[in-house]
MARTIKOL-539469 format. One record per residue (C-alpha): residue number from 1; residue in three letters; x, y, z. Coordinates in Angstrom, 2 decimals, padded with zeros to 5 digits. Example, Ala and Ser with C-alpha at 12.3 -4.5 7.8 and 13.67 -1.06 7.14 Angstrom:
2
ATOM  resi  resn       c1       c2       c3
ATOM     1   ALA   012.30  -004.50   007.80
ATOM     2   SER   013.67  -001.06   007.14
//
This chain:
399
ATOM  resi  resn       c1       c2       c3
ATOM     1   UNK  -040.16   018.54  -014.88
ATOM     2   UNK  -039.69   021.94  -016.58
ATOM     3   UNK  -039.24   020.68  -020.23
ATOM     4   UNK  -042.40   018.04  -019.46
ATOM     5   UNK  -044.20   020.73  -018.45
ATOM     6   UNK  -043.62   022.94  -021.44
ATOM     7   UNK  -043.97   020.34  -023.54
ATOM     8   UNK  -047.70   019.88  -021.84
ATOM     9   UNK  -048.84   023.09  -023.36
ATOM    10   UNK  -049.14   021.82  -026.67
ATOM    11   UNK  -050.88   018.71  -025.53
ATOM    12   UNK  -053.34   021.38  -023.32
ATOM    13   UNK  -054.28   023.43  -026.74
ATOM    14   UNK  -055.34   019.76  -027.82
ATOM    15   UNK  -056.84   017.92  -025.31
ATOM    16   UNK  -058.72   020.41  -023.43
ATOM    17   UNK  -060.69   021.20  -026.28
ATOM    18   UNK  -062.55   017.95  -026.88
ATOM    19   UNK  -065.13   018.34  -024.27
ATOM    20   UNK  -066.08   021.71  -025.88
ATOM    21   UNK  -066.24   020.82  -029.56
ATOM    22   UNK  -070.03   020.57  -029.27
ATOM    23   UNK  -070.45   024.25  -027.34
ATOM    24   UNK  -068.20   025.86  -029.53
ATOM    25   UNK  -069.74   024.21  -033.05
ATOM    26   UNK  -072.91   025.23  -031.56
ATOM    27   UNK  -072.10   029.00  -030.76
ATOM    28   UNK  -070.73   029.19  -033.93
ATOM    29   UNK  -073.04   028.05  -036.54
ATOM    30   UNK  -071.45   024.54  -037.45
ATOM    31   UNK  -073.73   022.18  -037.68
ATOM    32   UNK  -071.49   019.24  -038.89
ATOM    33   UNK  -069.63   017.08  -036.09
ATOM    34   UNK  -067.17   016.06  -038.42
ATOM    35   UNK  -066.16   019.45  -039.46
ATOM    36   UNK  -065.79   020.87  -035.37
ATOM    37   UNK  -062.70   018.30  -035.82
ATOM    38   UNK  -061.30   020.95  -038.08
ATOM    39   UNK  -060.79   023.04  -034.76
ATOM    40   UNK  -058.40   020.40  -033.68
ATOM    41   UNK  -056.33   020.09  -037.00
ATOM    42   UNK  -055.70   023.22  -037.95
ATOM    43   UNK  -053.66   024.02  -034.17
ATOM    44   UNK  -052.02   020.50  -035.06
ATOM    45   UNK  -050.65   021.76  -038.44
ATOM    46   UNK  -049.60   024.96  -037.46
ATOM    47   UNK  -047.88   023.63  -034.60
ATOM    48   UNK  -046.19   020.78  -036.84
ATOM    49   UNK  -045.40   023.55  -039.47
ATOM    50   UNK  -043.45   026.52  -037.56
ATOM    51   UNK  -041.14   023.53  -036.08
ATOM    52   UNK  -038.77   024.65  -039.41
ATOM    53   UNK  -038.71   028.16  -037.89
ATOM    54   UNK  -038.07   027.57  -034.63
ATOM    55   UNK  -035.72   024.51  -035.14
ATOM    56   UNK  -032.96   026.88  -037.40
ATOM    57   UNK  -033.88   029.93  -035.23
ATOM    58   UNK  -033.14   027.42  -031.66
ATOM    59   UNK  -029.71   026.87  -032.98
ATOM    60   UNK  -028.96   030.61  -033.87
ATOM    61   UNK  -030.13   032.33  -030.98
ATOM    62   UNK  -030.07   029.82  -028.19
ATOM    63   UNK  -032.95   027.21  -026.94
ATOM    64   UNK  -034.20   029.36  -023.83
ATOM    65   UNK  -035.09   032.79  -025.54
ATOM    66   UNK  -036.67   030.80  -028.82
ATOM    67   UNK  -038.44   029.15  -026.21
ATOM    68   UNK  -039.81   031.95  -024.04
ATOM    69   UNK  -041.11   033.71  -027.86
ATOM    70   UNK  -042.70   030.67  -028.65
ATOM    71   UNK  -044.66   030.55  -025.30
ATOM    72   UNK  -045.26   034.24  -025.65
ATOM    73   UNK  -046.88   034.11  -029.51
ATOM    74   UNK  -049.35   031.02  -027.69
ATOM    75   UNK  -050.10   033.21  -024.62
ATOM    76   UNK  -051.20   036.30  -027.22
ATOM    77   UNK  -053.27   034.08  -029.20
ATOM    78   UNK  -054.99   032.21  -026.56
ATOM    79   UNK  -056.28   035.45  -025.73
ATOM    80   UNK  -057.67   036.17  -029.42
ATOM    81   UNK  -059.34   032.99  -029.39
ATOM    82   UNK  -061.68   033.74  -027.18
ATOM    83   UNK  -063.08   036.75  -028.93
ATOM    84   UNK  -063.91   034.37  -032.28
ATOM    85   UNK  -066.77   036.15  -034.19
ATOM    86   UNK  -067.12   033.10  -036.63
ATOM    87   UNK  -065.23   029.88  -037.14
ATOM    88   UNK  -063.26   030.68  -039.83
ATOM    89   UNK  -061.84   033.04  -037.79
ATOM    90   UNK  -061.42   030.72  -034.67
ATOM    91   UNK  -059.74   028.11  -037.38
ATOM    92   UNK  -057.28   030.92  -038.05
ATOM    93   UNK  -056.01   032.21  -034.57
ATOM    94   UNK  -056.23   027.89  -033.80
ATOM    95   UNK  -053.21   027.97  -036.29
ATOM    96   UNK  -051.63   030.51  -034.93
ATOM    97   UNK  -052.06   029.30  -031.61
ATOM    98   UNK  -050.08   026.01  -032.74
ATOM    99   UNK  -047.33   028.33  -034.65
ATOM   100   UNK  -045.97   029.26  -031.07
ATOM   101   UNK  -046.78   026.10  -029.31
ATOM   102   UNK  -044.54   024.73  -031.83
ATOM   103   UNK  -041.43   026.02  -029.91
ATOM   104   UNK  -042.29   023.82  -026.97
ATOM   105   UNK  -042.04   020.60  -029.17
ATOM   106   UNK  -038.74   021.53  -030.83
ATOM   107   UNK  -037.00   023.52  -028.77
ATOM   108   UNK  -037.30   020.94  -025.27
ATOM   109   UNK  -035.97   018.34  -027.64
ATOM   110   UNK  -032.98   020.15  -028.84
ATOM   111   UNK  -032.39   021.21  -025.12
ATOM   112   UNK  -032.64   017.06  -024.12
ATOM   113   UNK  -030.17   016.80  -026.98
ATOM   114   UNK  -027.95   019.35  -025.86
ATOM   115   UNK  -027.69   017.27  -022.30
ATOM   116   UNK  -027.91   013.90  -022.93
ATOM   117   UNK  -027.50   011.03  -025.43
ATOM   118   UNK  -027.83   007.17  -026.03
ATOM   119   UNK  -029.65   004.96  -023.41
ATOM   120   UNK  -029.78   008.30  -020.63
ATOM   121   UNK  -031.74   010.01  -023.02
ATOM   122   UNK  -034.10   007.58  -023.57
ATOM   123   UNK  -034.89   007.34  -020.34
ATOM   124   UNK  -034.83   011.39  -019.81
ATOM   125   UNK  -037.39   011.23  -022.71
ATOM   126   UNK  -039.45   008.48  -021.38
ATOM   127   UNK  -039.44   010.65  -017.58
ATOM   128   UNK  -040.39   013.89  -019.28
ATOM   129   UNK  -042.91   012.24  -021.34
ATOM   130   UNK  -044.43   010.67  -018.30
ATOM   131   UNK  -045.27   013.74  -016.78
ATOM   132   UNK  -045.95   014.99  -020.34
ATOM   133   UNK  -048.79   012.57  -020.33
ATOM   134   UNK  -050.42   013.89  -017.29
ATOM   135   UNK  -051.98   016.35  -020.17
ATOM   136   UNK  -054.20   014.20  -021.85
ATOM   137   UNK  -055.19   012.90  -018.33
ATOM   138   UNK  -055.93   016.27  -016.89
ATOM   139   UNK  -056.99   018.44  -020.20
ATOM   140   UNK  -060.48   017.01  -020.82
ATOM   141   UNK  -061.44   017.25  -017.02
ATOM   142   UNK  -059.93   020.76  -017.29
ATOM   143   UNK  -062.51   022.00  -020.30
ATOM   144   UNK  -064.97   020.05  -019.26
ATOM   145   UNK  -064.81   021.67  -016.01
ATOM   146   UNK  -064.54   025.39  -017.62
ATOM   147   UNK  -067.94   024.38  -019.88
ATOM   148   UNK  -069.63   023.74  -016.43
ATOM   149   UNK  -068.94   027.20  -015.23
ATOM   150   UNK  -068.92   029.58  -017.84
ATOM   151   UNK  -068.77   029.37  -021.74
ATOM   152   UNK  -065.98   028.23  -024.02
ATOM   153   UNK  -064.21   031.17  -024.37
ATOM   154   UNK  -062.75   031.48  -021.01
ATOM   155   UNK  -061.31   028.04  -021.75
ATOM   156   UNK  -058.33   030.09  -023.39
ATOM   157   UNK  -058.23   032.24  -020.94
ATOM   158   UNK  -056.90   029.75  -018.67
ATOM   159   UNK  -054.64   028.44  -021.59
ATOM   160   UNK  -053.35   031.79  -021.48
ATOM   161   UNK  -052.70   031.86  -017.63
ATOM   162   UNK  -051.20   028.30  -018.05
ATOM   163   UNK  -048.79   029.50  -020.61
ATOM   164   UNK  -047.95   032.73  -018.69
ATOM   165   UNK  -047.11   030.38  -015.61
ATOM   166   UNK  -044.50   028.88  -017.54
ATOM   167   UNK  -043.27   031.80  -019.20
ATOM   168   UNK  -042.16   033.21  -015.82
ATOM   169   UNK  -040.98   029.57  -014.42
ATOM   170   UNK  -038.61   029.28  -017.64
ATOM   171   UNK  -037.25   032.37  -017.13
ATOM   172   UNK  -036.26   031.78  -013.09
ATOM   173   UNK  -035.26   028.25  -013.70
ATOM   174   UNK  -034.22   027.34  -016.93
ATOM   175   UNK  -030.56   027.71  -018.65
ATOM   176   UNK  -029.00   028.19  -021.68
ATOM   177   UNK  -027.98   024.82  -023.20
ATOM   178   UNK  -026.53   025.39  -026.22
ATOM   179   UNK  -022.54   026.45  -026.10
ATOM   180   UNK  -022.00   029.87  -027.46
ATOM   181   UNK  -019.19   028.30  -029.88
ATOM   182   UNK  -022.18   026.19  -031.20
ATOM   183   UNK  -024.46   028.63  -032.28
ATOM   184   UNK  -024.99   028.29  -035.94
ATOM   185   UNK  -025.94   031.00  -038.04
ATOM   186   UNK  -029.27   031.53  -040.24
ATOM   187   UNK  -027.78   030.57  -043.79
ATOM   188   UNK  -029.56   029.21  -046.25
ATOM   189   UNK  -027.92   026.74  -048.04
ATOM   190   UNK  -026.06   025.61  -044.87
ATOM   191   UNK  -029.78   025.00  -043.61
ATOM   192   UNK  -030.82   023.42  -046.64
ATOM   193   UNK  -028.05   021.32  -046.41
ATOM   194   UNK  -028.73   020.45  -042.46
ATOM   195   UNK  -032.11   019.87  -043.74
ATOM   196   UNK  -031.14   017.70  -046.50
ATOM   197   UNK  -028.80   015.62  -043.56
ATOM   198   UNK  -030.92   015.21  -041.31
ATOM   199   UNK  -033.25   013.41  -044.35
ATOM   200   UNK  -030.97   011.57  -045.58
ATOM   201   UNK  -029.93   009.94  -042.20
ATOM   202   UNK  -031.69   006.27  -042.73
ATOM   203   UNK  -031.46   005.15  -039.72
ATOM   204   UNK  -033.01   008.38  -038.60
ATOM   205   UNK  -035.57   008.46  -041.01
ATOM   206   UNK  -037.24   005.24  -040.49
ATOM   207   UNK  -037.72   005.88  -037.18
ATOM   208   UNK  -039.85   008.91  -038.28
ATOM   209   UNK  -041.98   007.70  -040.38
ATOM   210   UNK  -042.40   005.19  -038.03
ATOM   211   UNK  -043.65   007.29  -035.25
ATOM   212   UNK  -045.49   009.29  -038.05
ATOM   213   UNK  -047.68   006.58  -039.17
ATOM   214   UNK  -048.47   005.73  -034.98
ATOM   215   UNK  -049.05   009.08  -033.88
ATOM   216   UNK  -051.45   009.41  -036.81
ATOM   217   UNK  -053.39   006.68  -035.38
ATOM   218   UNK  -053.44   008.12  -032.21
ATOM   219   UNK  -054.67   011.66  -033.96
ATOM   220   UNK  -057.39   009.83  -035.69
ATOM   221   UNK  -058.65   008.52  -032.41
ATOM   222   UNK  -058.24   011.70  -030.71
ATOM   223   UNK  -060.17   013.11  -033.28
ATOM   224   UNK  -062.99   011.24  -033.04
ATOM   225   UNK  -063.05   010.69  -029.65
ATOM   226   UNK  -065.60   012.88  -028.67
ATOM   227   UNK  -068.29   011.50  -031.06
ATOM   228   UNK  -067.30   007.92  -029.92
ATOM   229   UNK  -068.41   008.63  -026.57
ATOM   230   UNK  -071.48   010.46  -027.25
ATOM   231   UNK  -072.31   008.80  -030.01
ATOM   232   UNK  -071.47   005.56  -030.38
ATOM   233   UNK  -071.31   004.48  -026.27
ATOM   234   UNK  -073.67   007.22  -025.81
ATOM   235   UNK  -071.65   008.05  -022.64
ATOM   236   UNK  -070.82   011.84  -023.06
ATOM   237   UNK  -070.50   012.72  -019.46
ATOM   238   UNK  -068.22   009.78  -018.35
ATOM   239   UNK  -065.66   011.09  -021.41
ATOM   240   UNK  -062.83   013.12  -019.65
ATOM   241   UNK  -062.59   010.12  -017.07
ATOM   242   UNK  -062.31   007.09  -019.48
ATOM   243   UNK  -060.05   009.16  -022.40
ATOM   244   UNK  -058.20   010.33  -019.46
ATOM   245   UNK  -057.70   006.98  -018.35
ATOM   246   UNK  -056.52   005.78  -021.72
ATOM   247   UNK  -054.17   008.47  -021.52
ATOM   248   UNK  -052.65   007.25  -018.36
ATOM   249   UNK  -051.96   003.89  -019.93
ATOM   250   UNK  -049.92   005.91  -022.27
ATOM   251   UNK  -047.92   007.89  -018.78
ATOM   252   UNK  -047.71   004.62  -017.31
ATOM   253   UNK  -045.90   002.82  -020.31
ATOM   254   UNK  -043.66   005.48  -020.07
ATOM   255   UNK  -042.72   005.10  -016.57
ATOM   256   UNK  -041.77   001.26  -017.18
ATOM   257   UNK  -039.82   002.52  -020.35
ATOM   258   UNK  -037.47   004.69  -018.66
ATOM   259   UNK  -036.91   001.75  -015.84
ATOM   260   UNK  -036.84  -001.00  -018.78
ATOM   261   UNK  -034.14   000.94  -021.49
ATOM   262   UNK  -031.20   000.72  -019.58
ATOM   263   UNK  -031.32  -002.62  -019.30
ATOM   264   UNK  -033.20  -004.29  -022.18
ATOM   265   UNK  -032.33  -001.28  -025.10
ATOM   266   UNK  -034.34   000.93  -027.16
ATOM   267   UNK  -034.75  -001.43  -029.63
ATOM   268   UNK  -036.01  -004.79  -028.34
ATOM   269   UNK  -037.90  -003.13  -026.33
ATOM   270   UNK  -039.68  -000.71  -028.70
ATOM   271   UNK  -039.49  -003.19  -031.27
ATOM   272   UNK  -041.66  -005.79  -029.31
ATOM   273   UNK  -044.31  -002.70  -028.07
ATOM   274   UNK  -045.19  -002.15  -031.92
ATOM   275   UNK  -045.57  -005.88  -032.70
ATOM   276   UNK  -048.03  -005.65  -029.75
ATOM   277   UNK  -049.60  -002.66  -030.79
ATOM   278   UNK  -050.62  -004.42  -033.84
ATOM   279   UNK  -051.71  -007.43  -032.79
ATOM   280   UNK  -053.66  -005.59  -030.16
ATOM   281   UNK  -055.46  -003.55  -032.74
ATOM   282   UNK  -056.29  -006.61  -034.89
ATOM   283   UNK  -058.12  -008.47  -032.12
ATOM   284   UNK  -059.87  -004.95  -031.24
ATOM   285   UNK  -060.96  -004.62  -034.68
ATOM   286   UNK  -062.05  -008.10  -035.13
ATOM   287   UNK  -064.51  -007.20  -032.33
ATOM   288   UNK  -065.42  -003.76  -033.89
ATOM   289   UNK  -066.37  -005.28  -036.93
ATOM   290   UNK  -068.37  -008.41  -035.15
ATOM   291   UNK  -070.67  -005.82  -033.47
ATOM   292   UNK  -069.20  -007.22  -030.07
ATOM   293   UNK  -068.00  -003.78  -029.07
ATOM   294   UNK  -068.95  -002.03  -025.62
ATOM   295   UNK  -067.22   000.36  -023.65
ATOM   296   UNK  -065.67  -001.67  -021.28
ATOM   297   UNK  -063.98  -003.74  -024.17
ATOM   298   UNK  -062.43  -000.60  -025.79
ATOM   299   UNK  -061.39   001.03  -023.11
ATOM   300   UNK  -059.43  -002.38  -022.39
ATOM   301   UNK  -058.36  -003.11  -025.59
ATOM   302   UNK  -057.52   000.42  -026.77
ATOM   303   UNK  -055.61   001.19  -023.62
ATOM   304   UNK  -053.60  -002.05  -024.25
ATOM   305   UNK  -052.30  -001.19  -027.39
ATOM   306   UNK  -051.82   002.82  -026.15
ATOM   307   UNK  -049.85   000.90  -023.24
ATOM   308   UNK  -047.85  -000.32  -026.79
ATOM   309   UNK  -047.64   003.23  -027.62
ATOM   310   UNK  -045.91   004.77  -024.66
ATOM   311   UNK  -043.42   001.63  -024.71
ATOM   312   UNK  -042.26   002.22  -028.49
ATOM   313   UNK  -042.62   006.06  -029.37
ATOM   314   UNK  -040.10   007.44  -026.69
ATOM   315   UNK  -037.91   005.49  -028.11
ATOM   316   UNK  -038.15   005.66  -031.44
ATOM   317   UNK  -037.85   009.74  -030.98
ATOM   318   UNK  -034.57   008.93  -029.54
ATOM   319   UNK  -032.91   006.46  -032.29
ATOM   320   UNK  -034.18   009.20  -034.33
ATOM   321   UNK  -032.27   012.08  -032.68
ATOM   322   UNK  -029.55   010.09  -031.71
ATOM   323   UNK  -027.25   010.52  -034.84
ATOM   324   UNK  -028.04   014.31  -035.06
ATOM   325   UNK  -025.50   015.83  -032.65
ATOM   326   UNK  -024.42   019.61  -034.50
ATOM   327   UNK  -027.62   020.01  -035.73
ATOM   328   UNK  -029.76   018.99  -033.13
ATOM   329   UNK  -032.02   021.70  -033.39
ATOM   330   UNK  -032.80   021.30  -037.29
ATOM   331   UNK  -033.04   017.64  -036.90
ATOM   332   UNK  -035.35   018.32  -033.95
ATOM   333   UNK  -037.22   020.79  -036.33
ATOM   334   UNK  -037.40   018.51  -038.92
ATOM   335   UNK  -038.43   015.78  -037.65
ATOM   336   UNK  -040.66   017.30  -035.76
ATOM   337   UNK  -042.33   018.83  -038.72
ATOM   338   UNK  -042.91   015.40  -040.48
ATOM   339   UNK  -044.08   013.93  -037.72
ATOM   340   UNK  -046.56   016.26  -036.89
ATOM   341   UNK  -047.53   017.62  -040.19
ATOM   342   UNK  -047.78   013.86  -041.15
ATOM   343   UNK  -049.88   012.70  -038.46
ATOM   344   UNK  -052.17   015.41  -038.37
ATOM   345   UNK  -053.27   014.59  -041.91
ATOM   346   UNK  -053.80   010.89  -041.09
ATOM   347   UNK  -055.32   011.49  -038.28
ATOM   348   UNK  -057.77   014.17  -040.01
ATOM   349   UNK  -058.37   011.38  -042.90
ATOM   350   UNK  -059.13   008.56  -040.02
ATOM   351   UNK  -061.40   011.47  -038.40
ATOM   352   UNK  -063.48   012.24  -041.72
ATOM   353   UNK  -063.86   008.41  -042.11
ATOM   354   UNK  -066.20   008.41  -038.51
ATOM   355   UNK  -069.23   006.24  -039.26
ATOM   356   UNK  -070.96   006.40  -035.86
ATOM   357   UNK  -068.64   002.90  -034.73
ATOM   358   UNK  -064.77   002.82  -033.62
ATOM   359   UNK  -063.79   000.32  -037.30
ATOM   360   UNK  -062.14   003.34  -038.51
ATOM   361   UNK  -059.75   004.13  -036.02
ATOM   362   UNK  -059.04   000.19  -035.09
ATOM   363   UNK  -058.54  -000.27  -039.08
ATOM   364   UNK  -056.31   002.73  -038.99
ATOM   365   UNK  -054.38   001.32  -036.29
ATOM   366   UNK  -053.75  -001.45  -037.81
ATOM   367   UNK  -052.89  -000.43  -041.17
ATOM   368   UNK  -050.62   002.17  -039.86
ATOM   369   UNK  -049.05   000.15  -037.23
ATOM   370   UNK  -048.02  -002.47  -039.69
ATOM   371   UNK  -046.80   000.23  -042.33
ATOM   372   UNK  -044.66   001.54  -039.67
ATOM   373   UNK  -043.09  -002.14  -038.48
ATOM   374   UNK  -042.13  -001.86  -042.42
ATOM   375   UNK  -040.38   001.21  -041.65
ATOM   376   UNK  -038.86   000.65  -039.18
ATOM   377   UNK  -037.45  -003.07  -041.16
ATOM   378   UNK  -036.13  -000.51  -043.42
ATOM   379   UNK  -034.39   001.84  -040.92
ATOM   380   UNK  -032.84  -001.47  -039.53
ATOM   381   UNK  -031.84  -003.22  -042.89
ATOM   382   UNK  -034.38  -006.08  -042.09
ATOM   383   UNK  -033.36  -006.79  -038.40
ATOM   384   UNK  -035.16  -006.32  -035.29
ATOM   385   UNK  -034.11  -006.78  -032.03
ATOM   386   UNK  -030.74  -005.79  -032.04
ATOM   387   UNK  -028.45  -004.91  -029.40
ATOM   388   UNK  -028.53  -000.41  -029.42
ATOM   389   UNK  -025.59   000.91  -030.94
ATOM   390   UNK  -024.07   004.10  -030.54
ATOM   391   UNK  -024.26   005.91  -034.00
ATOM   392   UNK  -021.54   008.57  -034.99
ATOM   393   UNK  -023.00   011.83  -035.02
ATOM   394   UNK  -023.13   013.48  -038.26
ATOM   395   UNK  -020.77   016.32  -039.01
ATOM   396   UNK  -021.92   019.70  -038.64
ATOM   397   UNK  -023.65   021.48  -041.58
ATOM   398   UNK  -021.73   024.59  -041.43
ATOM   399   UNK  -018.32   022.30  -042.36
//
């Protein structure tokens, strides 16, 4: 519950903004919708970036203090938000803001790492990421509710309470996890060279890019998702319920995941979900693009293949930590980085693309979910399906 929680922060600095994208672009001079999306990319690369900071700096000084400086540098910056003279500055401290909710993306997966492995953590994943999801659920209901009451800028003032809440529940509840005789110290070419690993790691790898290319989709839609309700379904006020109910097909797929894994495997089962996310996508485009669309049908459709989401993308994170043992906090870093950094540009290109109708993102989704089923082919030498095996972990960087 603790590491889902944490792990909800970063998700809260996304999702709770989307209902105030209009207020905020309209306190502050921009005039473009398009461009208010900036507001959500520049947290998402910041966040994706400092994961190779806090990844190497998780395995030197242990997961829980990395962790509480993380949550600290989000808490600080929350509170600088919400004294943005201009948007250029808001963009800025947005960055910043991501920089230390990086450290709850990392660090919780190095700390699942440290604890578990195979099929168990899978399904810890798929638990944690259950409750994870209750973010997207609750986040756009939160800011919509803050807008309602007072302006935007108290919206990160609760961000900042909400981080300082889990500042002080880390620090009662949660323990070291990383062995003192596996602390690894901050040397560059041994990093470079954990770095270079964890890259080279096929298996690992595909499984990345993989996520990367879904997740992107995801961004894109999250994104736009604002202007498709108000715009397109010109249903503004009914947005934080129906996007949070797309999110909770997402939480849902999760929960089956983590009953489903230990007896049907990460990989037939994740496998199958991102067949079906692409053939879910294709039908929903077909419909896009046949001027058949209505909200009813894309809330359906969409939260089908987000249902396909939740199944595959737990796992997938897990067949790509699973071979990282000794460096499970660069790996975790690493990956982390080029699966954020990665998506965040997609999704910023499917954003930009917003034509008033939802083509873009169900093009994106299908482009991107067939581009990852190729990577994933790769990762797997051409196979699907297969029975989960239990990789050797890679030998420590340092040796």
């Amino acid at each position: 519950m603790l590491i889902a929680a944490v792990q909800s922060l970063g998700a809260f600095g996304i999702d709770a903004m989307l209902p105030n994208l209009p207020a905020i672009g309209e306190s502050l001079g921009v005039t473009d919708e398009n461009r208010r999306q900036l507001i959500i990319s520049s947290y998402l690369l910041g966040l994706g970036g400092a994961q190779l900071v806090f990844g190497p700096l998780a395995d030197r000084f242990g997961r829980r203090s990395v962790l509480l400086a993380g949550m600290s540098l989000y808490l600080g910056f929350s509170l600088l938000a919400a004294f943005s003279p201009s948007f250029e500055f808001l963009l800025a401290v947005r960055a910043l803001q991501g920089v230390g909710a990086a450290a709850t993306q990392s660090v919780p997966m190095s700390i699942v790492r440290d604890r578990y492995q195979g099929r168990e953590m899978a399904r810890v994943i798929s638990l944690s990421s259950m409750v994870f999801m209750a973010a997207p659920i609750v986040a756009p209901s939160l800011g919509q509710l803050v807008l309602m009451l007072a302006p935007w800028p108290w919206l990160f003032g609760v961000l900042a309470v909400i981080s300082l809440s889990l500042i002080v529940w880390t620090l009662l509840r949660l323990p070291e996890t990383l062995h003192p005789e596996d602390r690894a110290p901050i040397r560059p070419r041994a990093m470079a060279a954990a770095f270079v690993m964890a890259a080279r790691e096929r298996n690992a790898m595909g499984y990345v890019v993989g996520q990367t290319l879904v997740f992107g989709s995801l961004l894109g839609f999250i994104n736009s998702s604002q202007q498709i309700f108000a715009d397109t379904f010109d249903a503004a006020d009914v947005f934080p319920l129906v996007f949070g109910l797309c999110a909770a097909f997402i939480a849902a797929a999760s929960l089956l995941n983590a009953r489903l894994v230990m007896q049907i495997g990460m990989r037939r089962l994740s496998h199958w979900a991102l067949i079906g996310f692409i053939v879910i996508s294709a039908v929903h485009l077909a419909v896009a693009v046949s001027d058949q669309e209505t909200l009813v049908i894309f809330t359906a459709l969409h939260g089908a293949a987000l249902f396909c989401f939740g199944l595959s993308m737990g796992n997938f994170g897990a067949m790509a930590m699973e071979p990282m043992g000794h460096i499970a906090g660069v790996a975790a870093a690493f990956q982390g980085f080029v699966r954020m950094v990665g998506a965040t540009l997609i999704g910023f290109v499917i954003g930009q693309w917003f034509d008033g109708t939802v083509v873009p993102i169900e093009a994106g989704c299908v482009v991107l979910g067939g581009l990852a089923l190729g990577a994933v082919l790769w990762a797997e030498r051409g196979r699907l399906f297969q029975l989960d095996e239990e990789p050797a972990a890679l030998p420590c960087a340092a040796e």
